[in-house]
C-alpha positions as CSV (number, residue, x, y, z in Angstrom):
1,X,-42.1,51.2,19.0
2,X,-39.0,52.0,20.5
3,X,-36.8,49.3,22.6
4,X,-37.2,50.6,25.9
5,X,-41.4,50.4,25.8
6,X,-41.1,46.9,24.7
7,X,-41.3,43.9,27.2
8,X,-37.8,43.6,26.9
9,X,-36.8,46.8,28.2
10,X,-34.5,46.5,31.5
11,X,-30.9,48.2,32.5
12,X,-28.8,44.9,30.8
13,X,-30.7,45.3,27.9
14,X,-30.4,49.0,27.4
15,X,-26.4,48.4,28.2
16,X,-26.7,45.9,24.7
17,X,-28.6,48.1,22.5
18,X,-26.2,50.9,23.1
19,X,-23.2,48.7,22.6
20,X,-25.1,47.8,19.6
21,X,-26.0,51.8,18.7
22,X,-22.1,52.5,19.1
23,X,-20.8,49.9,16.4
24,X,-23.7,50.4,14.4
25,X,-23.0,54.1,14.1
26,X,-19.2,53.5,12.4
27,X,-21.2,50.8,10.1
28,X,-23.2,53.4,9.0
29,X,-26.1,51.3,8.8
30,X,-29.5,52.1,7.6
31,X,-32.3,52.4,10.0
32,X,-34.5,49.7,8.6
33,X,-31.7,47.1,8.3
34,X,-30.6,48.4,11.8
35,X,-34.0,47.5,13.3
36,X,-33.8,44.2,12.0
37,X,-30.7,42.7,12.9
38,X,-31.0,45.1,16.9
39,X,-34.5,43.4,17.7
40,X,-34.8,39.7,19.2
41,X,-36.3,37.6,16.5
42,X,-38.5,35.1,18.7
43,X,-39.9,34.8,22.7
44,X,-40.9,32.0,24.6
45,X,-42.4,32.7,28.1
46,X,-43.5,29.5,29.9
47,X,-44.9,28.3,33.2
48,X,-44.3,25.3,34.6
49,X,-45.9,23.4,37.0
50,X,-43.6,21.3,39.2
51,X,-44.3,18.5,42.0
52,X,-42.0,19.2,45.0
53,X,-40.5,16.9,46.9
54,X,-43.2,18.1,50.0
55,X,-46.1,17.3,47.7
56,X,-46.8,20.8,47.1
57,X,-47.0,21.8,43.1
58,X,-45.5,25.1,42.7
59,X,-45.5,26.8,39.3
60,X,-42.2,28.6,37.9
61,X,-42.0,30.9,35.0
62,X,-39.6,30.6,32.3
63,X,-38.3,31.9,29.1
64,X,-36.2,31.5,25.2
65,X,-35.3,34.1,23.2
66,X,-34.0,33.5,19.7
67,X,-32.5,36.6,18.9
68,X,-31.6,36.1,14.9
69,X,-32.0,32.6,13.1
70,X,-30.6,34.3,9.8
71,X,-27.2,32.5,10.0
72,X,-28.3,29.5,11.3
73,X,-30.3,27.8,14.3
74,X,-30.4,29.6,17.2
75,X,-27.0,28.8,20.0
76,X,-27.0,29.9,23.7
77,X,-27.3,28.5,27.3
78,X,-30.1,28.0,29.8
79,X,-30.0,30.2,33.4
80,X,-31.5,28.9,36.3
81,X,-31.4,31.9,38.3
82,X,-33.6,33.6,41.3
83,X,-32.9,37.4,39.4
84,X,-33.9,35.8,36.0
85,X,-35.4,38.4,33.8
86,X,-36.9,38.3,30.1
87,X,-34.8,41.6,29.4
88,X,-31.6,40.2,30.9
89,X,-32.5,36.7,28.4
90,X,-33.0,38.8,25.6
91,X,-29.9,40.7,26.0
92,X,-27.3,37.7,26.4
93,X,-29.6,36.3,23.2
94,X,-28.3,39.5,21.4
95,X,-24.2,39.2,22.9
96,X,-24.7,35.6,21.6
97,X,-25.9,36.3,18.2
98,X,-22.8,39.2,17.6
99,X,-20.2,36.4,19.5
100,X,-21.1,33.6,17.2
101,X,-20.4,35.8,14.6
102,X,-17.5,37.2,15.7
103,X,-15.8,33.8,15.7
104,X,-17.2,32.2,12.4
105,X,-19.9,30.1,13.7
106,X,-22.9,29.1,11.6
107,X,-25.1,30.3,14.3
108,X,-27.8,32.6,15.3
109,X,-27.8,33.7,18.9
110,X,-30.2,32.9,22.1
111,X,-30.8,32.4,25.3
112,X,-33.2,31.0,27.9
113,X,-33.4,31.2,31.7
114,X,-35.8,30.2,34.2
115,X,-36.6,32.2,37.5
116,X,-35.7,29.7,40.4
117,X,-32.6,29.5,42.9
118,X,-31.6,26.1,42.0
119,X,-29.6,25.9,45.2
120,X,-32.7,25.9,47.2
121,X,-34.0,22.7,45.0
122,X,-33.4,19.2,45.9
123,X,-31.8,17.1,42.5
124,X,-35.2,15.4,42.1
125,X,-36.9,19.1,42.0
126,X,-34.4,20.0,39.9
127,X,-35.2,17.2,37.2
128,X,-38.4,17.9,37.1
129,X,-38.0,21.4,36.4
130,X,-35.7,20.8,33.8
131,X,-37.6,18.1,32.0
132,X,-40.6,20.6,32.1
133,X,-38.7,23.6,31.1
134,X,-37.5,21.2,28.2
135,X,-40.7,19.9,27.6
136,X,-42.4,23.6,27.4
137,X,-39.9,24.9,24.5
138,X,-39.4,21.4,22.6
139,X,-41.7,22.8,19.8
140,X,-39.4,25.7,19.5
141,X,-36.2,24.0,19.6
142,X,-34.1,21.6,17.7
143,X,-30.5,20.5,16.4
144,X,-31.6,22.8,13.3
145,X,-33.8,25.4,15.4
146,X,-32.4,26.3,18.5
147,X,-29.8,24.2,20.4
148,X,-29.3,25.0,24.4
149,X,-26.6,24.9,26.3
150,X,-25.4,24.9,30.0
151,X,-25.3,28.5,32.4
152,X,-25.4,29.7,35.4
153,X,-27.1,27.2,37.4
154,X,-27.4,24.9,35.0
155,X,-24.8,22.0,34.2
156,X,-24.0,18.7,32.1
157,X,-26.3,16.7,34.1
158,X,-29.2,19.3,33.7
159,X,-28.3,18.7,29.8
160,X,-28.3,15.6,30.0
161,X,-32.0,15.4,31.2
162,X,-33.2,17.9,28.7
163,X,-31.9,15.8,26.0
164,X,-33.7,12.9,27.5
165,X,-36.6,14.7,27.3
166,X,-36.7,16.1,23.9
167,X,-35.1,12.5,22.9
168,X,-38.5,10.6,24.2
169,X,-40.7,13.5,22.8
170,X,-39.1,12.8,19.3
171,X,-39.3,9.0,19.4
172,X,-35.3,8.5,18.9
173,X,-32.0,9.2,20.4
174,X,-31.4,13.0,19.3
175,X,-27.9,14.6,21.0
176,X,-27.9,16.9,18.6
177,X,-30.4,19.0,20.3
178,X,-28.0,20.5,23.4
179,X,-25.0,20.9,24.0
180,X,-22.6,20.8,27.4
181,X,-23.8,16.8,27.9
182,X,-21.9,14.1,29.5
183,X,-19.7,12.6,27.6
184,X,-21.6,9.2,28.0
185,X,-24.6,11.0,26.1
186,X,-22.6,12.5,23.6
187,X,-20.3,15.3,24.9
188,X,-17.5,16.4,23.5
189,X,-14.2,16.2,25.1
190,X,-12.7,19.6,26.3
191,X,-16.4,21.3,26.7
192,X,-16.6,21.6,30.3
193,X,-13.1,23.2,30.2
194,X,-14.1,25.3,27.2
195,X,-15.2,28.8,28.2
196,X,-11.7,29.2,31.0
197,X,-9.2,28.0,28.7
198,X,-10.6,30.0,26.1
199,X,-10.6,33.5,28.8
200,X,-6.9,31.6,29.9
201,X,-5.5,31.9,25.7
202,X,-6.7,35.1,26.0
203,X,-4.9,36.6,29.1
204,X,-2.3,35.2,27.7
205,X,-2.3,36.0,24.1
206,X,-2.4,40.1,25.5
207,X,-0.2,39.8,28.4
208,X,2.5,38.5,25.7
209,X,1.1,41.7,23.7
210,X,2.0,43.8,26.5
211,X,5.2,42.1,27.5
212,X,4.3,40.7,31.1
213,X,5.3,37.3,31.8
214,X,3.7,34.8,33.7
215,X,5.6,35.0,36.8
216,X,4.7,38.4,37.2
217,X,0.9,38.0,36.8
218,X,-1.5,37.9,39.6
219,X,-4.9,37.1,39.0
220,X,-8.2,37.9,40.7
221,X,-11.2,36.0,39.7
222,X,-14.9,36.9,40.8
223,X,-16.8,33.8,40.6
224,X,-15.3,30.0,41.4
225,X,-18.0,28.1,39.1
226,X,-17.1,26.2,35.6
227,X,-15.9,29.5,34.1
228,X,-13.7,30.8,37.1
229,X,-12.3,27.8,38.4
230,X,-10.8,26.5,34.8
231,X,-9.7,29.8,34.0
232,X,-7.8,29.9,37.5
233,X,-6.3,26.4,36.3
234,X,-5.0,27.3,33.0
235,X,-3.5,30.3,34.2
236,X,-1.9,28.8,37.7
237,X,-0.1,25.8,35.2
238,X,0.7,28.6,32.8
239,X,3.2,30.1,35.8
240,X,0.3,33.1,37.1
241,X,-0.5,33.5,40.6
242,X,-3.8,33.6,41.9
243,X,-4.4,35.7,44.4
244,X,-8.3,36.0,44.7
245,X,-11.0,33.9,44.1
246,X,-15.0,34.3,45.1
247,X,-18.3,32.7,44.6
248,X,-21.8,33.7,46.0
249,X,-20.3,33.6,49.5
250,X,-18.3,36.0,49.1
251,X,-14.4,35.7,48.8
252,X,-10.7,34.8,49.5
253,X,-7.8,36.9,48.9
254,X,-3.8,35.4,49.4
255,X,-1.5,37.7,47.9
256,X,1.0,34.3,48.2
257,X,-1.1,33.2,46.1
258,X,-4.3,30.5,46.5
259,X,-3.8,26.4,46.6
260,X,-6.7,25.7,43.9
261,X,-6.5,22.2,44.8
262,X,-7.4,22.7,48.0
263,X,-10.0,25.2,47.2
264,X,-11.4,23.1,44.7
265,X,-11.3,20.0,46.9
266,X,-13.4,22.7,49.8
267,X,-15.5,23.4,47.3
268,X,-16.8,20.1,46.3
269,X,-17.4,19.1,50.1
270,X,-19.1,22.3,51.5
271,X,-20.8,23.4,48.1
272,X,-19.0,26.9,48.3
273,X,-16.1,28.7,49.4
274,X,-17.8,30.2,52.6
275,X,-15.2,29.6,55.6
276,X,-12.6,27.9,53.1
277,X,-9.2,29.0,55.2
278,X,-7.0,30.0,52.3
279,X,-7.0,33.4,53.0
280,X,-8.4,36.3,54.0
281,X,-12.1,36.8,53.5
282,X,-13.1,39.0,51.1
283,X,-16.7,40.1,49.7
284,X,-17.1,40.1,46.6
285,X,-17.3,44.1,45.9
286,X,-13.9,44.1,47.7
287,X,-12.5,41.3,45.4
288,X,-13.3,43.8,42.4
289,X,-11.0,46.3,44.0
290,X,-7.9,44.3,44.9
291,X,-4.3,44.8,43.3
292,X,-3.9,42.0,40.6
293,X,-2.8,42.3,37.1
294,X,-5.4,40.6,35.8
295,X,-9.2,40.8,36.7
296,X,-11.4,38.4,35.3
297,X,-15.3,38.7,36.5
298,X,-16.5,35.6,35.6
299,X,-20.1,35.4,37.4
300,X,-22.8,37.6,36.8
301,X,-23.5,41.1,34.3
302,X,-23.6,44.4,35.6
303,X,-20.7,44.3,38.7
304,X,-18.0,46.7,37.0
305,X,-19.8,50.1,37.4
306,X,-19.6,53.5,37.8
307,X,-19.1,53.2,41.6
308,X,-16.3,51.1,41.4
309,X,-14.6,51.5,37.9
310,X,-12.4,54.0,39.3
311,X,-11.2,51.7,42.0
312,X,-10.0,49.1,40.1
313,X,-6.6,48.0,40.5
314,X,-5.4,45.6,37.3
315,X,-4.2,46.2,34.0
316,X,-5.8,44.1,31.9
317,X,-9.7,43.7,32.7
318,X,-10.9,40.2,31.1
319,X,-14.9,39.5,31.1
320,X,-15.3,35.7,31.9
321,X,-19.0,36.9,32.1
322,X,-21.2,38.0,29.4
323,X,-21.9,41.7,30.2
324,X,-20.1,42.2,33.1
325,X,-18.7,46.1,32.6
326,X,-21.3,48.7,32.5
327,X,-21.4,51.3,29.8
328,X,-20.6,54.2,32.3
329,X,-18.1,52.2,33.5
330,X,-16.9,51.4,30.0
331,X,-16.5,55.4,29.6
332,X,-14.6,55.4,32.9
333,X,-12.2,53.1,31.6
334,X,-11.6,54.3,28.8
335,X,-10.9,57.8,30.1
336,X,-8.7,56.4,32.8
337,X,-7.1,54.4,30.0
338,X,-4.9,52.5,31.8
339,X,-6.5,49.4,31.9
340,X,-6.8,47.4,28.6
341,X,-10.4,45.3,28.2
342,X,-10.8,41.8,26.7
343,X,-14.4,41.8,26.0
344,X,-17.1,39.2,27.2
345,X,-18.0,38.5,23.2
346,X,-14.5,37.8,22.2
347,X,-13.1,36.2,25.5
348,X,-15.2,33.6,26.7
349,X,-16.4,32.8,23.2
350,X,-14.3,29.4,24.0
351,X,-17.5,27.9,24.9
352,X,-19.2,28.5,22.5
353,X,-16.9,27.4,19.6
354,X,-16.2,24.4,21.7
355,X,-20.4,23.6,21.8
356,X,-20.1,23.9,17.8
357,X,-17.7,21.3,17.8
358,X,-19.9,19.1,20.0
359,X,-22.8,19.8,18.0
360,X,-21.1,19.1,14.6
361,X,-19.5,15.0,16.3
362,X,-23.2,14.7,16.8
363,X,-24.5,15.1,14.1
364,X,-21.6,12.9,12.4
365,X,-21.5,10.6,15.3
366,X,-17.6,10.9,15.2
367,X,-15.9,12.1,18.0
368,X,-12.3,14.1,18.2
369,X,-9.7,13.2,20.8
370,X,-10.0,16.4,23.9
371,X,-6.3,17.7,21.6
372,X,-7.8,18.0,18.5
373,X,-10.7,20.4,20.1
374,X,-8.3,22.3,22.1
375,X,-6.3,22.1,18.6
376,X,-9.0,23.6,16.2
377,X,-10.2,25.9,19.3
378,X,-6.8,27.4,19.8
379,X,-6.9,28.5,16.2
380,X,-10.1,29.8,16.3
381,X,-9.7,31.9,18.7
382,X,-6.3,33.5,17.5
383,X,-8.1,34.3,13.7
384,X,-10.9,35.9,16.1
385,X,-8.3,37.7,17.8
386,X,-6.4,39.1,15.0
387,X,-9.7,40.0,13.4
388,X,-10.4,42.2,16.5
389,X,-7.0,43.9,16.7
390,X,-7.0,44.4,13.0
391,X,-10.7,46.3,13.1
392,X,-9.4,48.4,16.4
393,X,-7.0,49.8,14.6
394,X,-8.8,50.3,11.1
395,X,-11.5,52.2,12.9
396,X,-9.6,53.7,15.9
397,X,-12.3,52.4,18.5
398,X,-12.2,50.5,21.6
399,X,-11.6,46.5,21.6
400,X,-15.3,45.9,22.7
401,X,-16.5,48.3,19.8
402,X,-14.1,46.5,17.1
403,X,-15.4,43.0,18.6
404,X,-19.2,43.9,18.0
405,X,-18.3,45.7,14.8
406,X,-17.5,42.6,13.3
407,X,-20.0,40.6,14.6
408,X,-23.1,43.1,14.1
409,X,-21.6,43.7,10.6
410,X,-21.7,39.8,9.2
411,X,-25.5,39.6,10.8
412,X,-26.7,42.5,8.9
413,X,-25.4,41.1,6.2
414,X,-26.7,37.6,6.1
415,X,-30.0,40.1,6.8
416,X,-29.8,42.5,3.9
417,X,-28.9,39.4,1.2
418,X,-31.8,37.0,2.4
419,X,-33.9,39.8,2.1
420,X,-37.5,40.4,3.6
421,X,-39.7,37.5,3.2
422,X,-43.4,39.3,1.4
């Protein structure tokens, strides 16, 4: 059966399985070993009963993909998120499984959402779905199964919970199991900050590349959450300006530049950016199309297309988000060929690395100081760097094809030399 009839198929997941066709192509890889490592390994689809605040039970419907546990247990984040779907899941279950790769980790990839607006949910609503969720997939997961982390619309507390959860189901304290925790239940210092300073070292590293200093670097950044605002941080104390800045709201644009301190403090009082007077309002297609040297979409998948990819105004295009640039805006891009692309599975693969290092002071119960992670992160992410660059060249393809080439190649591998179980 082909991909597109299976209950997977979906336009994000199409967008993976021909990023995946295009770097298993220079491979050369056989079609039975390409099957195998392409197709998700595992699904999970739950529903789940919850007790509202009103009294009223309403049921919500929830999934986990594990995309490939042949290098290890399963690693990726949990979306709570109205526009949730089981192909969207299963493709960020397939960028994780070719990003923990890319970067050395001992990890398969996967993902797991749940169709709710979280905003809409009051924080006792949203433990209970949490614990539930948790409780649904427990006998799917594990510190050497599957290990969740944070998302969209999730965050350290809703971690937090879920360890609970599993924790009490298991009869013992088990941090192992997630990642992106407080730091009182066993997170690691420098997680929350993770995925932006990773996108940050980035920008940096190929602005340095391309001779651009920091005081001649504006940055527009689509989506204000974890991701967004840390990046903007990193950057703004590295000596950029940022210029533009957006949530679900819509957005601000101050080609001065934005106070982040104040947007930040707006933020955390109004629970978005809507009516924050820092600039000019923006929405967020518009924000896409300003004049910045750096554009970092850092929300959602799917908001560089073919509509606007011709508009764009920066020079470096850096995807905070996992699957953010269409493939026919990809081919825009890279016809237009002015604008240089730091792809989603090599730049915000900060988080990632940095949840590997939480999961590994769990499981020894010793923890680093928050400069030894940035430390061992920093180098990380440099090897994966040089890697990339190194692999563009050898095969004369684009950054994002070099980036899954690597990653795609060191799964099929693991694939071919375990063999097939009879």
């Amino acid at each position: 059966m082909a991909l597109n009839e299976t209950i997977y198929n979906s336009p994000v997941f199409q967008q993976a399985c021909t990023q995946f066709d295009a770097a298993a192509d220079i491979l050369g890889m056989e079609a039975g070993l390409r099957e195998r490592t392409k197709r998700p390994r595992r699904c999970v689809i739950v529903s789940m009963p919850v007790r509202m605040d009103s009294g009223k039970v309403e049921i919500f419907e929830g999934y986990r993909v594990q995309h490939n546990l042949s290098t290890g247990p399963a690693k990726g984040g949990i979306r709570f998120h109205q526009d949730v779907t089981l192909g969207e899941v299963a493709a960020l279950a397939m960028w994780m499984s070719w990003k923990c790769s890319l970067v050395g980790l001992p990890y398969g990839g996967a993902k797991g959402g749940v169709v709710v607006n979280a905003r809409d949910m009051s924080l006792t609503e949203l433990e209970r779905l949490s614990r539930r969720y948790m409780q649904e997939i427990t006998p799917f997961i594990g510190p050497n199964i599957d290990i969740p982390a944070p998302d969209v619309g999730t965050n350290e507390q809703v971690m937090g919970w879920m360890m609970d959860t599993y924790s009490n189901h298991k009869g013992f304290y088990d941090p192992g199991v997630v990642t992106g925790k407080p730091i009182a239940l066993g997170g690691s210092l420098g997680r929350r900050e993770a995925t932006g300073e990773g996108v940050a070292w980035f920008v940096k590293a190929y602005l340095q590349d391309m001779g651009i200093p920091p005081e001649k670097t504006t940055v527009v950044i689509q989506g204000f959450g974890n991701v967004g605002s840390e990046t903007a941080l990193a950057l703004y104390h590295w000596g950029a300006e940022i210029t533009g800045i957006s949530d679900f709201t819509g957005g601000i644009h101050n080609p001065k530049g934005i106070d982040l301190k104040a947007a930040l403090a707006y933020v955390a009082a109004n629970k978005s950016l809507q009516g924050f007077p820092g600039g000019e309002s923006v929405t967020n297609e518009q924000l896409l199309e300003l004049p910045c040297t750096v554009l970092i979409p850092a929300a959602l998948e799917r908001v560089i297309t073919g509509q606007n990819a011709r508009k764009l105004k920066c020079r470096l295009l850096a995807e905070g988000a996992n699957g953010p640039t269409t493939n026919e805006a990809d081919q825009i891009l890279s016809e237009r060929g002015d604008i240089q692309i730091i792809p989603d599975v090599l730049c915000n693969s900060g988080g990632v690395i940095v949840s590997y290092f939480e999961w590994l002071q769990n499981l020894q119960n010793y923890y680093w100081t928050k400069n030894e992670v940035f430390d061992k992160l920093h180098r990380m992410l440099a090897k994966a760097k040089a890697s990339v660059d190194e692999t563009q060249k050898k095969y004369n393809c684009s950054r994002r094809t070099a980036a899954l080439v690597l990653g795609i190649a060191r799964v099929s591998e693991a694939k071919a030399k375990r063999g097939l179980f009879p």
